[in-house]
N, C-alpha and C positions, 0 to 999 in steps of 0.2 A: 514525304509524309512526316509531320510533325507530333513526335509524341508528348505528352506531358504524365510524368511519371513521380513518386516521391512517397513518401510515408509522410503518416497522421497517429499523432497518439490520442485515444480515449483514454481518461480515469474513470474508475466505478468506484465509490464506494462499497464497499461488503458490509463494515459494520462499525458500532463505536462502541469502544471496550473503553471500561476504567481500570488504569494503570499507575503503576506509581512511576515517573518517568526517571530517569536514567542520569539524566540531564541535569533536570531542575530537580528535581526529589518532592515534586506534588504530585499528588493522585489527582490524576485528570484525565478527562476524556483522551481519549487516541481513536483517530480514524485510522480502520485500517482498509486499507485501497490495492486495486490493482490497476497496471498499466498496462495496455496493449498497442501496439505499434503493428500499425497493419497496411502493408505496399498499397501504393492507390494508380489507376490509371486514369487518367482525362478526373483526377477527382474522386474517383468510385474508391472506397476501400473494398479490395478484394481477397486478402486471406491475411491472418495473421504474421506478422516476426520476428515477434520478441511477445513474452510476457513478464513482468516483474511485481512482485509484491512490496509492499511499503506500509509502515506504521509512521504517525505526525501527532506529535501533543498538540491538544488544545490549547494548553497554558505557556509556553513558553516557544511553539512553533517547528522542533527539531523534528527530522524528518531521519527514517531509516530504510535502508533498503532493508527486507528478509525473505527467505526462501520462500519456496512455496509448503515446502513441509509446516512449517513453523507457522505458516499465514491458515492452513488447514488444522493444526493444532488446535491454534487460538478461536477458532471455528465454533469447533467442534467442543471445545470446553465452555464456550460463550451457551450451544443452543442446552447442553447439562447444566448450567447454574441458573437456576430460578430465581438467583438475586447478583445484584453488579458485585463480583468479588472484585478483589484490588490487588493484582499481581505485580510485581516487580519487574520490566522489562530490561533485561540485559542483553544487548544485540551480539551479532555475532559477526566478527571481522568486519565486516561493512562500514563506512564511515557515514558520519550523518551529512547532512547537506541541508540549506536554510531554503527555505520559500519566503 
């Protein structure tokens, strides 16, 4: 019997925050996203294996891994502020990687 077996990653969107990026030093849009990587068989995804959070300027493209703490932070101060604040993103150990 022939299996065919392998993982798929979905991205979700969560939300889009204004930042001042790290990088380039413009307040700009930052999607910030989740990744899940989920075993598949015959195709099917069938349960999770990984989950990672990640922020990505709009303006200049650089892309960070961040915890999930820090991804629930940014959340949760996003749904308190009634207006686009402009935070300061400084990552943490993680290196950036380009899309």
């Amino acid at each position: 019997m022939l299996l065919i077996w392998g993982w798929r990653t979905y991205v979700h969107q969560l939300l889009m925050l204004t930042l001042v990026c790290s990088r380039c030093q413009n307040p700009a849009a930052h999607n910030l996203y989740k990744r899940v990587t989920k075993f598949t068989l015959f195709f099917i995804p069938l349960f999770p294996i990984s989950r990672k959070y990640g922020l990505q300027c709009a303006f200049c493209g650089v892309a960070y891994d961040i915890d999930k703490t820090h991804a629930e932070q940014l959340i949760a101060s996003a749904q308190q502020a009634p207006a686009p604040a402009q935070q300061v993103f400084q990552p943490q150990v993680q290196q950036p990687h380009q899309h």
